[in-house]
C-alpha positions, 0 to 999 in steps of 0.5 A, spaced: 405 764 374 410 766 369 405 772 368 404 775 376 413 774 376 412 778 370 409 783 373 413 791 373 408 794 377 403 792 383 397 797 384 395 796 391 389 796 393 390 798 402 384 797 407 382 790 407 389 787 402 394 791 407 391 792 413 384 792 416 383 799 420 389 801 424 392 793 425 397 791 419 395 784 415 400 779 418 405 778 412 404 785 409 410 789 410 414 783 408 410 783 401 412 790 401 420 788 402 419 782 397 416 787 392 423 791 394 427 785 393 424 783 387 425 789 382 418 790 383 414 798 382 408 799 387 403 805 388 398 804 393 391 806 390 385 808 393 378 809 390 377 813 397 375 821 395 375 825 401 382 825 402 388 827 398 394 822 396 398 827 401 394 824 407 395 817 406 403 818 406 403 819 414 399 814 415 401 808 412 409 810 415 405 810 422 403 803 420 410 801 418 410 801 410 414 805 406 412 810 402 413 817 398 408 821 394 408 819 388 407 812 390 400 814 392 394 814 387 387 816 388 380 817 384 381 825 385 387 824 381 385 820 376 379 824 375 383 831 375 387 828 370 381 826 366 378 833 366 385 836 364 384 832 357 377 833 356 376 840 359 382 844 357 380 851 359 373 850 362 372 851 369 367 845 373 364 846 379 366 842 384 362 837 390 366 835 395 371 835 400 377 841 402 381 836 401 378 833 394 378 840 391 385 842 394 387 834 389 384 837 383 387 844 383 394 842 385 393 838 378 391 845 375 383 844 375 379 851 376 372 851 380 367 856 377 360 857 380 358 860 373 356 856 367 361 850 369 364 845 364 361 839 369 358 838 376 365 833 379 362 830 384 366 824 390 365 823 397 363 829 400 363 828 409 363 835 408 356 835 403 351 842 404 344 842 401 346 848 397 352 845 394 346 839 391 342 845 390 347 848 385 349 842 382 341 840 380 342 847 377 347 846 373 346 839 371 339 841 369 342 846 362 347 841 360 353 841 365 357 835 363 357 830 370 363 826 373 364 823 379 370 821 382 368 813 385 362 810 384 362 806 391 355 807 394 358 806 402 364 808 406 366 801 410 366 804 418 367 800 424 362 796 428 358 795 421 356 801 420 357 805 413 357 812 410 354 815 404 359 815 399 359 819 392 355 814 389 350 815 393 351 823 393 350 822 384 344 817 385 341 823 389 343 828 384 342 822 378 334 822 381 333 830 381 336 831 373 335 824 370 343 825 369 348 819 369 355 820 372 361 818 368 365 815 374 372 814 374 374 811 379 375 803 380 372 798 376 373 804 371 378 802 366 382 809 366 386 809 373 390 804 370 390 806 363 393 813 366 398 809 371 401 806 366 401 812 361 405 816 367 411 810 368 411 808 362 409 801 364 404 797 359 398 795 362 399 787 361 405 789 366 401 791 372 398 787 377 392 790 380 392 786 388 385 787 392 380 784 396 373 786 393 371 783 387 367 788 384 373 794 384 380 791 385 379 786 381 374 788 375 378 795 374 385 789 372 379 785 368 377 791 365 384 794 363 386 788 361 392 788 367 394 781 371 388 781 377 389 779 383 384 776 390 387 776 396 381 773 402 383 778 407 379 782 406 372 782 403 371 778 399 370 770 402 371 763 398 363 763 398 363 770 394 368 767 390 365 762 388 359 766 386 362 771 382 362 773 375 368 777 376 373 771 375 382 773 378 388 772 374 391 769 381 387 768 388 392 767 394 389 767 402 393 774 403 398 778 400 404 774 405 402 767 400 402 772 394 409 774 397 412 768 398 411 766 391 413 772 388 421 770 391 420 763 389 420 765 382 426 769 382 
């Protein structure tokens, strides 16, 4: 355990490790008061880019957790930090949500509908055939293309789902021959640009998640601590079965806590 009680800082994932729809996880507000109790840093993180880090906040108050601004981190960030750095002075041409374009402009990205640097693609609920339209245009005459997650489906309730942006680029993917660079989790660079803005190195951060191929592989991928919960997705039987191997599997974040104050 001396690795995860060395954690400074735990990223963490929500739908599934801290709640599940609108009932709190037995056990997860206390894991936050541990993390609070123990000198521990969190930021919420989301692969989710429909909406802005600003949305979460309400939300997770309204479920009891506490919260700012900056302890929200989402794909649309990391992706506009990402274009920051790679396209300076270049414009791109967005698809996706108000709330997505509203993320990356609030980080300085500019849009353009005129010889974009890149088409930047995440989960548009709001998505139009004239925005694939342009985006197949501009792809096709050598436009970069980057994508915010590369999540196929968005879980909803009564087993039901929703395309997500992987399948928007498999669309777009399928019209050009172009693969997108995703960003978001499993991709490495969420961590890596978390740890560049705290300062915490990326062996200090524990990545907390119940899905394998996200949560768990973007700390196994960015040489950070991993940790499985089984509240959510992922089942013993999965694991088992899996490839992507944790650092640390605990039932729920509640035994995680437990541990957390019994290594002090």
């Amino acid at each position: 355990m001396e690795r995860l009680n060395g954690a400074e800082l735990f990223l963490l994932d929500m739908d599934g490790t801290l709640y599940l729809g609108d009932s709190v996880l037995p056990g997860a507000l206390e894991f936050i008061r541990t993390l609070e109790k123990t000198g521990k840093r969190w930021i919420y993180l989301t692969n989710n880019s429909s909406r802005g880090g600003a949305d979460y906040v309400p939300r997770l108050r309204q479920l009891g957790f506490p919260c700012s601004e900056e302890q929200v981190y989402t794909s649309g960030m990391a992706t506009a930090a990402w274009l920051k750095k790679r396209y300076p002075d270049r414009a791109v041409y967005p698809v996706g949500t108000v709330r997505f374009l509203m993320e990356l402009a609030d980080q300085g990205i500019a849009f353009t509908e005129e010889d974009p640097a890149a088409v930047v693609v995440g989960f548009d609920r709001e998505l139009t055939y004239a925005k694939l339209e342009k985006a197949v245009h501009f792809l096709r005459r050598g436009a970069g293309f980057v994508a915010a997650n590369p999540d196929l489906v968005c879980p909803m309730p009564n087993d039901e789902v929703l395309p997500d942006c992987g399948s928007i680029c498999a669309l777009l993917t399928a019209a050009t021959g172009r693969e997108p660079l995703y960003i978001g989790k499993p991709d490495r660079r969420m961590v890596d640009t978390i740890s560049e803005q705290t300062g915490v190195p990326n062996g200090k951060i524990a990545c907390v998640g119940d899905r394998l191929y996200t949560d768990i592989a973007v700390g196994v991928n960015a040489g950070a601590i991993s940790v499985l919960v089984l509240s959510g997705e992922t089942t013993e039987e999965m694991l088992n079965r899996s490839k992507i191997r944790p650092d640390y599997v605990f039932p729920s974040v509640k035994e995680l806590g437990a541990r957390l104050m019994s290594g002090r």
